[in-house]
Legacy VTK file of the C-alpha trace (Angstrom):
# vtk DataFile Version 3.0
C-alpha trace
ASCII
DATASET POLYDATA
POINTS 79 float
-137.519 -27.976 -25.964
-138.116 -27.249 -29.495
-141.647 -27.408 -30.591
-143.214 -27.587 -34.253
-147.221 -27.512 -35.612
-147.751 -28.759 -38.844
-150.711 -29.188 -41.351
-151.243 -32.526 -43.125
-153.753 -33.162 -45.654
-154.081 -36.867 -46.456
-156.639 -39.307 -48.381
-158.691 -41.402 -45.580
-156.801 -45.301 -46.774
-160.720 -46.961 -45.912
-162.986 -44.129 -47.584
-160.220 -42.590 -49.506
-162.162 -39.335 -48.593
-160.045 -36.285 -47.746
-158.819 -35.363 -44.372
-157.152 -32.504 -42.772
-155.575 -32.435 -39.041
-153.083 -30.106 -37.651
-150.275 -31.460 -34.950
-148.229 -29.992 -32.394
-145.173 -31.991 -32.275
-142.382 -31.014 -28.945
-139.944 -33.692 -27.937
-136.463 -34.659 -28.100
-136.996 -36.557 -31.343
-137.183 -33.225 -33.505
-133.644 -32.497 -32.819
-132.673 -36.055 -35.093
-132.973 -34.961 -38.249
-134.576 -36.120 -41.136
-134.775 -39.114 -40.194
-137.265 -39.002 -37.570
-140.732 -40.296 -38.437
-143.874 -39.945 -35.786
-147.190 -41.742 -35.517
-150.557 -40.344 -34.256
-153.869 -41.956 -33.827
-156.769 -40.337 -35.644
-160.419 -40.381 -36.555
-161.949 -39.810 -40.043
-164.195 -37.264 -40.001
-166.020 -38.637 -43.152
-166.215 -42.318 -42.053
-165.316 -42.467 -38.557
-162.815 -44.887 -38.787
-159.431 -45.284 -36.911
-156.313 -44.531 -38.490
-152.781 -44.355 -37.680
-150.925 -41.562 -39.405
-147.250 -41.328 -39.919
-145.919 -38.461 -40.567
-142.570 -36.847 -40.718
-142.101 -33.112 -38.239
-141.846 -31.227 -41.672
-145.214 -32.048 -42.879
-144.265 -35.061 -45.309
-147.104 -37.757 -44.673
-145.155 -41.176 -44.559
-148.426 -43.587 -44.974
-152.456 -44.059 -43.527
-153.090 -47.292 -42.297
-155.843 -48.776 -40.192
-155.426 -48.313 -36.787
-156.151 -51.918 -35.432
-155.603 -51.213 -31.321
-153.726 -53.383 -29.130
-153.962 -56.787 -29.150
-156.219 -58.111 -26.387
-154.554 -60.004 -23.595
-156.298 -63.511 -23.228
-158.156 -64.194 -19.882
-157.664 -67.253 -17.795
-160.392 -70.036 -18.026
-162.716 -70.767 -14.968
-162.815 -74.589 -16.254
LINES 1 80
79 0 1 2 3 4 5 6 7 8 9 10 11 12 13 14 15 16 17 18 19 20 21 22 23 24 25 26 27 28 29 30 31 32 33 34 35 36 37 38 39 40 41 42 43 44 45 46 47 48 49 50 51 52 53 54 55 56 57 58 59 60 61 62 63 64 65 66 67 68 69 70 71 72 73 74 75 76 77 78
């Protein structure tokens, strides 16, 4: 299984302050090319905030966005 670690330094997209992580990507998904884009959940170190990075295997960072969790499922009423 082919395995990669890359460095990606990106702007923070809700305090635009600067942020550094470093991945370790393995999987099947390396082996399609160029085209293959992964996402990772991550906290700002500056802020705190959630963010969802995407990110290509050779280190190109795709886009920041807020990472907004999974919707909630809606409980049953008792009335």
């Amino acid at each position: 299984m082919m395995e990669v670690e890359v460095t990606l330094d990106f702007a923070c997209c809700l305090c635009e302050g600067s942020v550094s992580a470093t991945l370790k990507c393995s999987g099947k998904g390396l082996t399609s090319g160029v085209r293959s884009v992964a996402a990772v959940n991550l906290h700002c170190p500056n802020c705190g905030g959630n963010l969802m990075l995407y990110f290509e295997p050779g280190g190109t960072v795709r886009g920041v966005s807020p990472y907004l969790g999974p919707c909630p499922i809606p409980q049953p009423s008792l009335n």
